[in-house]
Residue, then its C-alpha position, 0 to 999 in steps of 0.5 A: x560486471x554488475x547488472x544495471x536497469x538504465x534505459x539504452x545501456x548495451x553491454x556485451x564482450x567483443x571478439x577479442x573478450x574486452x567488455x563494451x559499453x554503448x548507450x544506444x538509442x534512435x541512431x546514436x551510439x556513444x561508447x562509455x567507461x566499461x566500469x559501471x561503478x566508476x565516476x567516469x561511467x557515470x559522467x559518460x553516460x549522463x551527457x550521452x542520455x541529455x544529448x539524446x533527450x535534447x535530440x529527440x526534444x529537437x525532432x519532435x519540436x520540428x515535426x510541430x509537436x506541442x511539448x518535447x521531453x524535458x532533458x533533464x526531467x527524464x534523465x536516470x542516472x546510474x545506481x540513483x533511487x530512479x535506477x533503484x525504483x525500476x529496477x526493483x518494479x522489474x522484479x520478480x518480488x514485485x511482480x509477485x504482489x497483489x495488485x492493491x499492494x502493488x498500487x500502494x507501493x507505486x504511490x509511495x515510489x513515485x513520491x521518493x523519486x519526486x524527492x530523491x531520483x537523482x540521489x545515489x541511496x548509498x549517500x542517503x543517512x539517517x537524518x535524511x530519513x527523518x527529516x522527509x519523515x517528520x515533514x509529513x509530522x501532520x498525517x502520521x500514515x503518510x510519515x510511516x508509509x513513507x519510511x516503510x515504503x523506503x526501507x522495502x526498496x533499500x533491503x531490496x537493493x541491499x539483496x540484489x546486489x544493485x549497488x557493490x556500495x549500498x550495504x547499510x540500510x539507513x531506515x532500520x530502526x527509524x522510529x514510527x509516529x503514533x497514530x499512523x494506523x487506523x483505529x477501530x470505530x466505537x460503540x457510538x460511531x456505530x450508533x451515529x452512523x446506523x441512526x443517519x443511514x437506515x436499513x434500505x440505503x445503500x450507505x447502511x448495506x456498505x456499512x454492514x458488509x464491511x463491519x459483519x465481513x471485515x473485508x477490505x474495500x476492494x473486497x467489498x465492491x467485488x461482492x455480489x448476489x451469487x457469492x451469497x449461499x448456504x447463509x454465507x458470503x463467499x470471497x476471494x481477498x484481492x490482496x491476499x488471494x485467500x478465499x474465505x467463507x464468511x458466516x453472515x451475521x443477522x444484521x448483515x442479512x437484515x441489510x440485505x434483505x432491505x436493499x430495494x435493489x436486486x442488482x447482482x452486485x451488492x454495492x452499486x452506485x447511483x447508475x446502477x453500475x458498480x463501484x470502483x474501489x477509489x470512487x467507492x471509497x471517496x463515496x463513503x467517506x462523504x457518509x461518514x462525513x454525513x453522519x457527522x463523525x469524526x476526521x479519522x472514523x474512517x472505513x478501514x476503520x471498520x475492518x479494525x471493529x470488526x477484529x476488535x468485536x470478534x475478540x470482546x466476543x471471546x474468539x481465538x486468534x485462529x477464529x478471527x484469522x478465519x474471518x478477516x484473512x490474517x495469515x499470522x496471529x501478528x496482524x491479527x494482535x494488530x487490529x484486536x490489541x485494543x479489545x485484548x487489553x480490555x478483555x485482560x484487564x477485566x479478567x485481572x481485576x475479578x482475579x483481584x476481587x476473588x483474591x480480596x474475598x478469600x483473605x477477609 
């Protein structure tokens, strides 16, 4: 008997070893097929889950309330994405992760449950994931996140067993738009932005924490005073939970030292209170916008500069993990490609050069 995450759903054997099924809720009690897996079941226990949605619309209805649940809105029908998506945030691998990634994949369930809780993921194909991909074409991000967030949850289905039927992960090999990731700021972003926000602003202190650090966002707001010692900057990666001890480049000290604010937190907003890490980063890109960059110079952007600085600088995979907190030379690879090519490329054409000169 497969294990299922429906609401109301009670499943136990009787005196004489015969399975039970009953969906149970608020006084009603309905037997059901005992066969999860069969179209009967799934028949039975849509009916019984309206009829108790109607009857509770019903009672709230004469109690006065304004607004009764929607019977149909709220219905989860077996092995369906919606059934899939609770059962997988039930989860131990869910539970497990940071609570900034957890945020982003909850944004991503919520949108495929919008689109397809009620289908059964054994009946998606893959021109179903590419039509939902290429209608979100016009911001790259989102198209990839989507097929991204998508896959994680069919593998994990696929691996819990939740559905005998769901074998096939129709994301694998999906192809991913270009320009879906964030891209480092250039030499005259930098140069802008420094120009529209001077030492002493809040804007130049956020900026240089997050290009001199590489942190992320919920790294920043986070900082304070007392993480500060020895000329470093203490931190513990929200996302990743790694503590880092990061060297302060001179200009992020010069930053500092030119805050007229002597707050413990570092980043503050105009009450004096500190940033949430959503308002913060909305708060940002109004000085990005200000500055007069572009659409996509954006501050994740800025964690990408610093990756790809650190590698024109010559550091090695490991030395840049040791800033950023990258547990793999892949990620790092990732945000440090750019420079890597340019670094090579310079490399190659003196070779080429040393080359030329040895024949003459």
């Amino acid at each position: 008997m497969p294990e299922t995450p429906l609401p109301y759903l009670q499943i136990f054997e009787d005196r004489h070893g015969r399975t039970r099924v009953y969906y149970r809720r608020h006084g009603m009690r309905k037997a059901l097929p005992s066969d999860l897996a069969s179209a009967a079941f799934f028949t039975a226990y849509a009916a019984a889950h309206e009829a108790a949605e109607a009857r509770q619309a019903e009672v709230a209805r004469k109690r006065g309330a304004e607004h009764g649940p929607a019977p149909s809105a709220q219905r989860i029908l077996p092995f369906s994405f919606a059934a899939l998506i609770r059962a997988y945030k039930a989860s131990p691998e869910y539970k497990r992760l940071a609570a900034t990634t957890r945020a982003e994949y909850d944004r991503g369930l919520a949108r495929i449950e919008d689109e397809d809780g009620h289908r059964l993921p054994r009946d998606m194909r893959r021109k179903d994931v590419r039509e939902r991909r290429d209608a979100r074409a016009e911001t790259p991000g989102a198209a990839n996140t989507y097929v991204g967030v998508l896959s994680l949850l069919i593998s994990w289905g696929i691996d819990a067993d939740f559905d005998e039927r769901l074998t096939v992960n129709v994301c694998a090999r999906i192809g991913r738009f270009k320009g879906g990731s964030y891209r480092a700021w250039d030499a005259e972003e930098k140069a802008a932005f420094e120009a529209r926000w001077p030492l002493g602003t809040k804007q130049r202190t956020a900026y240089a924490l997050a290009r001199y650090t590489g942190q992320r966002r919920a790294d920043l707001v986070g900082m304070t005073r007392a993480h500060l010692a020895d000329g470093m900057i203490q931190v513990t990666q929200a996302k990743t939970g790694a503590p880092l001890w990061i060297p302060m480049h001179r200009e992020l000290r010069r930053a500092i030292e030119a805050m007229a604010s002597r707050d413990m937190l570092l980043l503050v907003n105009e009450s004096g209170a500190g940033f949430d890490k959503v308002y913060f980063g909305a708060w940002f890109a109004e000085a990005i916008d200000d500055a007069g960059l572009p659409e996509d110079c954006v501050l994740h952007g800025l964690r990408h500069a610093a990756g790809s600085d650190l590698a024109e600088a010559g550091c090695s995979e490991t030395e840049i993990m040791s800033i950023l907190g990258h547990k793999t030379a892949r990620m790092v690879t990732r945000y440090t490609r750019g420079a890597r090519q340019k670094q090579l490329a310079k490399a190659a054409i003196v070779k080429l050069e040393r080359a030329g000169r040895k024949r003459k």
